[in-house]
C-alpha positions as CSV (number, residue, x, y, z in Angstrom):
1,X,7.7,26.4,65.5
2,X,9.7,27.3,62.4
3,X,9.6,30.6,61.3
4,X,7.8,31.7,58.0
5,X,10.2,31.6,54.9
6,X,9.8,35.3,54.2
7,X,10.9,36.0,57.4
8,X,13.9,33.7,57.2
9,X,14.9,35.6,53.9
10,X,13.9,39.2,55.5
11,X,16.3,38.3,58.5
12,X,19.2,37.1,55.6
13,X,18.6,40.3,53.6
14,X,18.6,42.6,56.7
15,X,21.8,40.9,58.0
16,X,23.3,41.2,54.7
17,X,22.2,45.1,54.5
18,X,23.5,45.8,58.2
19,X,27.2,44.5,57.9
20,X,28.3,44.8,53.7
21,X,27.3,47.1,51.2
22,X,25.6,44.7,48.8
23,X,22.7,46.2,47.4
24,X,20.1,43.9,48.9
25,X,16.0,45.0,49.3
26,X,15.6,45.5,53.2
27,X,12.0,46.2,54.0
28,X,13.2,49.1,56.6
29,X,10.2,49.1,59.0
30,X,10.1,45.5,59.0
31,X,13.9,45.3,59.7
32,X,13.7,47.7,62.7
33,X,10.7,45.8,64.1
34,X,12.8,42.8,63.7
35,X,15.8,44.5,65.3
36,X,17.9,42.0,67.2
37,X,16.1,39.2,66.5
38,X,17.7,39.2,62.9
39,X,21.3,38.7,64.2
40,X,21.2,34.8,63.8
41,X,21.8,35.6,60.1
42,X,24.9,37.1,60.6
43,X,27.5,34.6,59.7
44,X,25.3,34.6,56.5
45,X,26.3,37.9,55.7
46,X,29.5,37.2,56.5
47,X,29.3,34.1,54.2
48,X,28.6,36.4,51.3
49,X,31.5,38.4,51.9
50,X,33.5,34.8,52.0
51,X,32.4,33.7,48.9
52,X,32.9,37.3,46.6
53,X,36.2,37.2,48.4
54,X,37.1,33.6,47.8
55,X,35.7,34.0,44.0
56,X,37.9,37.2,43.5
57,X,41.0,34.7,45.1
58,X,40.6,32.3,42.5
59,X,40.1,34.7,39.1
60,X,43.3,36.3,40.5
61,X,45.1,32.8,41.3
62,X,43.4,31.7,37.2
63,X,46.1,34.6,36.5
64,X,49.1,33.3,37.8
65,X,49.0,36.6,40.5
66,X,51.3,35.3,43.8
67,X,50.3,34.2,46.9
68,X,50.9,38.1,48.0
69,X,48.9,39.5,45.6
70,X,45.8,36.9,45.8
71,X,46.3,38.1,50.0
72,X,46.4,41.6,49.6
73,X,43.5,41.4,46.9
74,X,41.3,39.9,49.2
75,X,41.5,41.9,52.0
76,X,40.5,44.7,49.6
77,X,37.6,43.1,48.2
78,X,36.5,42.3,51.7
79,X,36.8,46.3,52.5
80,X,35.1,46.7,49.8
81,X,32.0,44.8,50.0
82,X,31.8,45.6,53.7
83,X,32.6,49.2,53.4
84,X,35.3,48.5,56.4
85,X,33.3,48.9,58.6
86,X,34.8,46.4,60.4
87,X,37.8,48.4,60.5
88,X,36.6,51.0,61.4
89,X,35.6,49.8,64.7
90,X,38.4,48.1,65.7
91,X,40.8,51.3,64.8
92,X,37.7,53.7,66.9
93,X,37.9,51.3,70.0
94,X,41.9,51.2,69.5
95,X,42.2,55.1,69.8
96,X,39.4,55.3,72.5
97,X,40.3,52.4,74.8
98,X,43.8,54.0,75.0
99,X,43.6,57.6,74.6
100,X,41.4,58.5,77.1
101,X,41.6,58.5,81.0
102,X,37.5,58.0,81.5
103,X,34.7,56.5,79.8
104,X,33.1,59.4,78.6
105,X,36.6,61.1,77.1
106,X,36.5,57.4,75.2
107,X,33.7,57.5,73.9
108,X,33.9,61.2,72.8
109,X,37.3,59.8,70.9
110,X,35.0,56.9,69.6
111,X,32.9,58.8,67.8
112,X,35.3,61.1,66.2
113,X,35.8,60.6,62.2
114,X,39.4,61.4,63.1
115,X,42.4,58.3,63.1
116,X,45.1,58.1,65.9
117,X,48.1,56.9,66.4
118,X,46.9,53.7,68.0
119,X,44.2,53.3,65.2
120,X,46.6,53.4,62.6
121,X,48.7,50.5,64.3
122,X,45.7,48.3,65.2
123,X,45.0,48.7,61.4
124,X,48.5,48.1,60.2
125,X,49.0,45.4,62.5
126,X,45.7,43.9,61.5
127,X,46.3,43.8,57.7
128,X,49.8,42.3,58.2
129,X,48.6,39.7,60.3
130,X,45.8,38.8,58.2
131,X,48.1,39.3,55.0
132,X,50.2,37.0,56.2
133,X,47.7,34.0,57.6
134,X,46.3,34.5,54.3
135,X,49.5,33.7,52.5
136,X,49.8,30.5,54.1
137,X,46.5,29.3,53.7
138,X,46.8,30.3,49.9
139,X,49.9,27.7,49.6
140,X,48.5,24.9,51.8
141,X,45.2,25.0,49.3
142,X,43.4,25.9,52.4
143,X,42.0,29.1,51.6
144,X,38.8,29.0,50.8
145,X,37.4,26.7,53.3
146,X,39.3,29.3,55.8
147,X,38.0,32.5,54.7
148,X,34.2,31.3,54.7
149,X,35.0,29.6,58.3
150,X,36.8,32.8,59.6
151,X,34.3,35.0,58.3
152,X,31.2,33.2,59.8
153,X,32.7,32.4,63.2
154,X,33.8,35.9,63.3
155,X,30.4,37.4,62.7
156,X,28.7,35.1,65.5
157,X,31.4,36.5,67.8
158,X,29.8,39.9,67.3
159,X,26.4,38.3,69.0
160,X,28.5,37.6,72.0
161,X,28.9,41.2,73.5
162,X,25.5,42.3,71.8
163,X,24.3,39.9,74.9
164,X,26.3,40.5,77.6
165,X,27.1,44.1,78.0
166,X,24.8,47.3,78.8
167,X,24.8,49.8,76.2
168,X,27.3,52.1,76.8
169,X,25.6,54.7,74.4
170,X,22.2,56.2,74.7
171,X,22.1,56.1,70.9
172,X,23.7,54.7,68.2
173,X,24.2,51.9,65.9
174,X,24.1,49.2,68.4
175,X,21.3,50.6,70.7
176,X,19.1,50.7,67.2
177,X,19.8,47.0,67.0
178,X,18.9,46.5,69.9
179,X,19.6,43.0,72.1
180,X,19.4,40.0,70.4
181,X,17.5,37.2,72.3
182,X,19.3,34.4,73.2
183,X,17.8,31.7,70.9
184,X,19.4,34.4,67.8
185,X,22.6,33.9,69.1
186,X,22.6,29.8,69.8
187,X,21.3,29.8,66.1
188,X,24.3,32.4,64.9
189,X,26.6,30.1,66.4
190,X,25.2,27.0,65.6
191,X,25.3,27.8,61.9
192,X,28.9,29.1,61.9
193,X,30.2,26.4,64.1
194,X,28.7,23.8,61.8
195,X,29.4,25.3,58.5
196,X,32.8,25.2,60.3
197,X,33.0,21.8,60.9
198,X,32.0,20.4,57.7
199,X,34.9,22.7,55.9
200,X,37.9,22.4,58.9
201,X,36.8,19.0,59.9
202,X,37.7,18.5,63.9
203,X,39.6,21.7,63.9
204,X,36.4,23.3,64.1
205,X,36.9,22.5,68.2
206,X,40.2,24.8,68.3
207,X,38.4,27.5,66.3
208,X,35.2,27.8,68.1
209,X,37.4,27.8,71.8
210,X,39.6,30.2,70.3
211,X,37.3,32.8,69.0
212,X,35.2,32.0,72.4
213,X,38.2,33.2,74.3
214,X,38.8,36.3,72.1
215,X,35.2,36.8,72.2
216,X,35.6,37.1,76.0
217,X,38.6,39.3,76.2
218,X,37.4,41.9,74.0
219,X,33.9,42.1,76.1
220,X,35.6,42.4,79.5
221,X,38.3,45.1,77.7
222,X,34.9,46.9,76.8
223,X,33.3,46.8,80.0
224,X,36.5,47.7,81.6
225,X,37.4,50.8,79.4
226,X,33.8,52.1,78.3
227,X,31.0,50.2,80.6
228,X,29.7,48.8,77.9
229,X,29.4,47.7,74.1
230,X,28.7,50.0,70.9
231,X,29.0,49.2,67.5
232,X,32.7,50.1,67.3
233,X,33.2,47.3,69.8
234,X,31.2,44.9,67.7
235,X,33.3,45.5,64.4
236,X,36.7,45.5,67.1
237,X,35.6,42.5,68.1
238,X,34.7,40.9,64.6
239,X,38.0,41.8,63.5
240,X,40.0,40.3,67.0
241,X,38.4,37.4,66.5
242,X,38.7,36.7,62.5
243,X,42.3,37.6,62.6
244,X,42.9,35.0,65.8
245,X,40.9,32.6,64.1
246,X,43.1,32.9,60.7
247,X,46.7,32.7,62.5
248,X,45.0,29.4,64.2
249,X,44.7,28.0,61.1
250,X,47.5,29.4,59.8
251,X,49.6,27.3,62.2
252,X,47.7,24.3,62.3
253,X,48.6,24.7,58.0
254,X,52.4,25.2,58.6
């Protein structure tokens, strides 16, 4: 049975609400009743952020701006319109997973507003490797069709550890979500992986293996270092997988 349309667009809008800062209408009781169930609609919201970044790409390109300005720009709009919250996680989980000896110490450095050393790196290292995927796909003419594939992949990876791992929190983002029932995530992934495949053709296959790996890697690091998944690991693992997915493309482009 099909869902009813306004539920369909509630799910879009809540998806939208949870991972960018567009200011979309979320019916707030509605959207925690719906809770996990909503997550199919994330490569939607990370469509959205595609498209402003892709549309931003293209004014600046209109310009005559360089290859490294048109990358650098859209990384910033992206930041922007998801309030990096992306990175945000992946620098939390950086400084946790390796600056403390137990789970608990981890998770205390989680949670704290505070950068370290290895959060700073993951962040660095992530822009520059992004920055420079980006680059390519800007001169092989391949850039839009690879943001709006990266960024929907990406976003279904986040369903993966949503599934598989225990909550490592009693509270938190990702407890308030709740877990997303399996038939979510098939649909999460079904949508990215065939808005992949009509913009990356056969390549598609690479990505969706790829980002499957990734997906896998970060969930077992998780498990390993903290028991379990929080929203930090959910934005860490968003980001792994989008900037594994970009250099993939980057090569296949080269």
């Amino acid at each position: 049975m099909r869902p009813p349309r306004d539920l369909i667009v509630h799910d879009i809008a809540a998806a939208i609400g949870l991972l960018t800062r567009l200011p979309v209408r979320v019916d707030t009781g509605r959207a925690m009743q719906r809770g996990a169930q909503a997550v199919w609609a994330f490569p939607l919201a990370g469509l959205a952020v595609a498209l402003i970044a892709s549309g931003s790409a293209l004014i600046a390109a209109a310009f005559g701006l360089p290859a490294g300005g048109i990358a650098g720009l859209i990384l910033a709009v992206q930041a922007v319109v998801t309030g990096a919250m992306h990175e945000d996680g992946l620098a939390d989980c950086a400084d946790g997973f390796w600056g403390g000896w137990d789970p608990a110490r981890r998770l205390g450095i989680m949670k704290d507003s505070q950068i370290g050393t290895y959060g700073v790196l993951a962040l660095g290292l992530s822009l520059l490797l992004r920055w420079s995927a980006l680059i390519v796909l800007i001169e092989a003419g391949g850039l839009v069709s690879g943001l709006i594939a990266t960024a929907m992949l990406s976003r279904a990876a986040m369903t993966g550890p949503m599934v598989t791992l225990p909550f490592a929190r009693a509270n938190g983002l990702s407890r308030s979500v709740g877990v997303p029932p399996l038939q979510a995530v098939w649909i999460a992934v079904a949508l990215a992986a065939g808005a992949s495949l009509l913009l990356t053709g056969l390549h598609v296959i690479l990505l969706c293996l790829v980002g499957a790996i990734v997906t896998m890697g970060c969930a077992a690091l998780a498990r390993v270092k903290i028991g379990g998944q929080t929203g930090d690991v959910l934005g860490a693992t968003q980001q792994t997988v989008e900037i594994a997915l970009l250099l993939c493309l980057a090569a296949i482009a080269v």
